[in-house]
N, C-alpha and C positions, 0 to 999 in steps of 0.2 A: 816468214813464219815457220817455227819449227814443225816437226811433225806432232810432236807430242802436245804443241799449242792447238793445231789442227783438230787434233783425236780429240780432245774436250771441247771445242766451238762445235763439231759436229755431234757429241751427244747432248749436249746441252739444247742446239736444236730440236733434235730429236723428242728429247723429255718435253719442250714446248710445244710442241705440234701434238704428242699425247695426251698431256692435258686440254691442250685445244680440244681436242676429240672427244673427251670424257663430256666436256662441259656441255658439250652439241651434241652429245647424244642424250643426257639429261634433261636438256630444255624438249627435245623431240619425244622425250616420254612423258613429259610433264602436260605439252601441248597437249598429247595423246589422250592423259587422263581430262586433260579439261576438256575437250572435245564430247568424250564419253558420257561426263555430267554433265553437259549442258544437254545432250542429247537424249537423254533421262528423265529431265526435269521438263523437258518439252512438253508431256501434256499438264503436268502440273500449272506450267504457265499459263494453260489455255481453259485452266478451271475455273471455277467458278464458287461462290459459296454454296456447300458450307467448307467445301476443302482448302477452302483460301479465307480471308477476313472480307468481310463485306466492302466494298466503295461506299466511301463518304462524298455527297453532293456537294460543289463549291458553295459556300457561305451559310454552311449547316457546322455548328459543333457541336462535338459531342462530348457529352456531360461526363465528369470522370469516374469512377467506380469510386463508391463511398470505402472509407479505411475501415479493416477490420481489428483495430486495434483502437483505444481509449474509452470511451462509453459503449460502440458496437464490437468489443471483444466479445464472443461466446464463451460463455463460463459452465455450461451444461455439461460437459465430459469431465469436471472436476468433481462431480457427484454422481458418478457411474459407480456400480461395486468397488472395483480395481482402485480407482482413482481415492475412494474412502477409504480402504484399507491403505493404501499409501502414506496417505497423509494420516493414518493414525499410527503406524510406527512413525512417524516423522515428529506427532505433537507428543506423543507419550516417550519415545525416546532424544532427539537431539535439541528440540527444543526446548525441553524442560528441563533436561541437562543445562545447556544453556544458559536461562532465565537463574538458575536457582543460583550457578556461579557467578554472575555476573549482578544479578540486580537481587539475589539472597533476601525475596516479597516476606511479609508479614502482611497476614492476610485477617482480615477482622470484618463483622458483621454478617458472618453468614446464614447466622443466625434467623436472623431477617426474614431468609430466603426458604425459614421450616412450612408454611404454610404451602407455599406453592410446589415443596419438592412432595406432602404429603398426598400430594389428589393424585384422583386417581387415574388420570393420563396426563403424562407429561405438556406443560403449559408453555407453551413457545414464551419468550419473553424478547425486550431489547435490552441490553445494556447500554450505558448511554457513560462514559469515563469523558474527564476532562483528559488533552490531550497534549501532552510538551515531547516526547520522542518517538524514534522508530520500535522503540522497545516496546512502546506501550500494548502493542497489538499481542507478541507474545507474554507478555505479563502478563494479560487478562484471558488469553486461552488459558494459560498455566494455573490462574487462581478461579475461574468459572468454574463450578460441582460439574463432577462425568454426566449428571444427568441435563444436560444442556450443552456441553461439550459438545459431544458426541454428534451433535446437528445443528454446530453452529458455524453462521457466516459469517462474514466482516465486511464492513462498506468501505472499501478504497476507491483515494482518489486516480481515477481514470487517467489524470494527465503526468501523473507521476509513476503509478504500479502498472498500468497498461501502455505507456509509451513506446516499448521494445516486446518485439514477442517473445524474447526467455524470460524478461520480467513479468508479463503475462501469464505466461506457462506456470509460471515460478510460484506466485502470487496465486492462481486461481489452486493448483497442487497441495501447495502446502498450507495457507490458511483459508483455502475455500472463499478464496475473494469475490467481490461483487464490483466492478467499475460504477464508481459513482460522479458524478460531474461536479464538482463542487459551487459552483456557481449557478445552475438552474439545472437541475434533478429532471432528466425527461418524464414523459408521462408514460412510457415505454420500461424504464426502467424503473417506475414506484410499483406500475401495475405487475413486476418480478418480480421485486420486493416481497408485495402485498401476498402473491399467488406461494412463493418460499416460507412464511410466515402461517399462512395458512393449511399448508404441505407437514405442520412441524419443527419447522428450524429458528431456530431462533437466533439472532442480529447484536452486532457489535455495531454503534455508529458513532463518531464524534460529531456531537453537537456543533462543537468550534469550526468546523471544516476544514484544520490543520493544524501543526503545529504551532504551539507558541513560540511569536520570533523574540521576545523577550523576555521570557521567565514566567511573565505572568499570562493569566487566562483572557481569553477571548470572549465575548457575546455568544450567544446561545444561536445555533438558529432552528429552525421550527421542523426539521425536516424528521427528528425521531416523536415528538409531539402527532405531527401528523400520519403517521404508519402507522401508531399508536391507537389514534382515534378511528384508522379506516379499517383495523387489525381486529381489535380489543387486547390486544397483546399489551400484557403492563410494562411498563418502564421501571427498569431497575437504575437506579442512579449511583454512580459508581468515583469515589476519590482515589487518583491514584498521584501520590507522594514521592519524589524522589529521582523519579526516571530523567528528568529534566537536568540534574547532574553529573549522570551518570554519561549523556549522549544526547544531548538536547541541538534544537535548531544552529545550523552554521557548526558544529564541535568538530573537531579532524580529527578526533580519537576517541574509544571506548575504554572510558575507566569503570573498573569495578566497585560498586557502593550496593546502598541497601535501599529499599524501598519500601514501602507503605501500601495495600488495597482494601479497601474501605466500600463497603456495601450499605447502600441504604435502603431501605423497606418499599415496596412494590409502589408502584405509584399509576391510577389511572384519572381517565378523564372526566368531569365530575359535569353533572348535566348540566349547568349553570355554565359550565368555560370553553371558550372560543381554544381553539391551536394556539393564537399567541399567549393566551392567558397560561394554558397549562405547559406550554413552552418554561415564561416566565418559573413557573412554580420547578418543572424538573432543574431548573439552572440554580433557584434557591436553593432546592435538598442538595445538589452536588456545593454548593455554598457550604451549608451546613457541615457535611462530612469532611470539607476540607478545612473547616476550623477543627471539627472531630478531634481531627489527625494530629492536630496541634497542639493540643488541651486535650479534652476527657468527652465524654458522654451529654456529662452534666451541665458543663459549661457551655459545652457547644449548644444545647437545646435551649439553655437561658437565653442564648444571646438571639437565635432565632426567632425565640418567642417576641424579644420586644426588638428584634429587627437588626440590631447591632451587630451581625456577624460581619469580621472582615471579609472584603469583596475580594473575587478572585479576580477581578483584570487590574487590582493594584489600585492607588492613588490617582488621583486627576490630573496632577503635576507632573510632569519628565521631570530627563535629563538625570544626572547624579542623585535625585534625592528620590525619585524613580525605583533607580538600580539598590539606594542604599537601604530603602524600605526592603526590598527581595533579599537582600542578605540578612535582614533580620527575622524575616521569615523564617529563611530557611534553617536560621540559627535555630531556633524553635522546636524543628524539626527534627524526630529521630532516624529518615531516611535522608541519601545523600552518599555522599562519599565516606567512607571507611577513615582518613584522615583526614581532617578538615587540615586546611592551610590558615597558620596567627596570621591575622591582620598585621604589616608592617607600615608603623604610620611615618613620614617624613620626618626627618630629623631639620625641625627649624632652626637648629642654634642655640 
């Protein structure tokens, strides 16, 4: 071996025995600090509740903490001071912005609504709109008069606006939401309802409990009937035209079209009718206005009279002749998209 082979086999040793060293003297400080915390944490160990979690007994479970998200979200911080002024830069500037470029409302009947705006303390009321998109909620903030605005809530569905807590956040913020359960309505949450309505604010609720997944309207169900009757809060019955094209169930995109809002005259409970009955009757006046919407005043009132209004959940029959009755509907219709698309029929030959 030369020398010069030598002089590098013995640095090279060298350098390995120093990192040797480095490493063993790291595990020896590492040791050191684990030492120190375990020596720390020693009386901790020897605690007891409450500085520790209580012991569970073998064959005891224990029950989970109920979620504070879908029907038990708390919505009472979205109507602190702070929280209303927020949300009233929110509905008076980006949301109406919004609405107006996007679904450019025509708003009709509010006429209607001169008796209740003239008393002399503002009259909580419910709106009650059939309901086919997500737009619908800002539509009807956008076209409801400021003096109901201003202290109105919405009943959302729990399993869908409260499922996430920024959707929650998000939801109780900006349109003053209310987690509703759409399938059986606690008795917890009518008597908030009831206790909100009585405070002054008045309620946005879709009768239908969703959107429509076909175009056409859904069954009524009884849950603004009944708020109605435990309230005295009238029911405004409300047609809204349009939204269902613009961004309707299952759509992957937002086209820009026009829309229709349609107000119809106050409606309460008459001493002779049960909930379902006046149920029924708010589902006909929303009937009504959405022939309105389609025809005139006049015509739509005839047909009410002796019954013939077209039904809003469409035809009895599916399938194609279903879907082809809704486009003639919609043909009808002055809201909708901005460009309708020609029908192109098969070329048979």
């Amino acid at each position: 071996m030369s020398s010069r082979t030598r002089r590098q086999y013995i640095r090279r040793a060298q350098q390995s025995n120093g990192g040797t060293a480095a490493i063993r003297g790291a595990q020896q400080v590492a040791g050191s600090v684990e030492r120190a915390v375990r020596t720390a944490a020693m009386p901790l160990r020897r605690a007891t509740f409450p500085l520790r979690a209580p012991t569970v007994p073998r064959g005891v479970e224990v029950p989970s903490e109920p979620s504070r998200l879908g029907p038990n979200y708390d919505t009472e911080w979205a109507r602190s001071p702070v929280a209303r002024a927020a949300r009233g830069l929110i509905v008076e500037g980006p949301l109406r912005l919004a609405v107006s470029t996007v679904a450019s409302p025509t708003i009709t009947g509010l006429d209607r609504l001169a008796d209740l705006e003239r008393a002399d303390e503002p009259t909580p009321v419910i709106f009650t709109p059939n309901h086919h998109s997500h737009i619908d909620t800002g539509l009807m903030i956008r076209a409801i008069p400021a003096l109901w605005r201003r202290e109105l809530i919405v009943a959302a569905a729990a399993d869908y606006f409260f499922d996430a807590h920024w959707k929650a956040a998000l939801s109780a913020l900006s349109l003053n939401a209310i987690p509703i359960d759409r399938d059986a309505t606690s008795r917890a949450t009518a008597d908030q309802l009831r206790d909100l309505i009585a405070d002054g604010h008045s309620l946005i609720i879709y009768p239908e409990g969703g959107r429509s997944p076909d175009g056409w309207g859904q069954e009524f169900k009884g849950g603004a009937a009944y708020l109605s009757a435990r309230t005295g809060a009238p029911v405004v019955p409300v047609f809204l035209d349009g939204t269902g094209e613009i961004y309707g169930k299952g759509a992957s995109r937002l086209r820009r079209g026009r829309t229709k809002v349609v107000f119809g005259s106050p409606l309460v409970q008459r001493d002779d009718e049960n909930t379902r009955r006046f149920n029924a009757r708010i589902q006909a006046a929303v009937t009504r206005l959405g022939d309105e919407a389609l025809t005139d005043y006049w015509t739509a009132s005839q047909r009410a009279a002796d019954g013939s209004s077209p039904s809003l959940s469409g035809p009895d029959h599916g399938g194609w002749r279903r879907q082809w009755q809704l486009g003639e509907r919609r043909r009808l219709s002055t809201a909708g998209i901005r460009r309708r698309r020609a029908r192109r029929w098969p070329d048979l030959g």
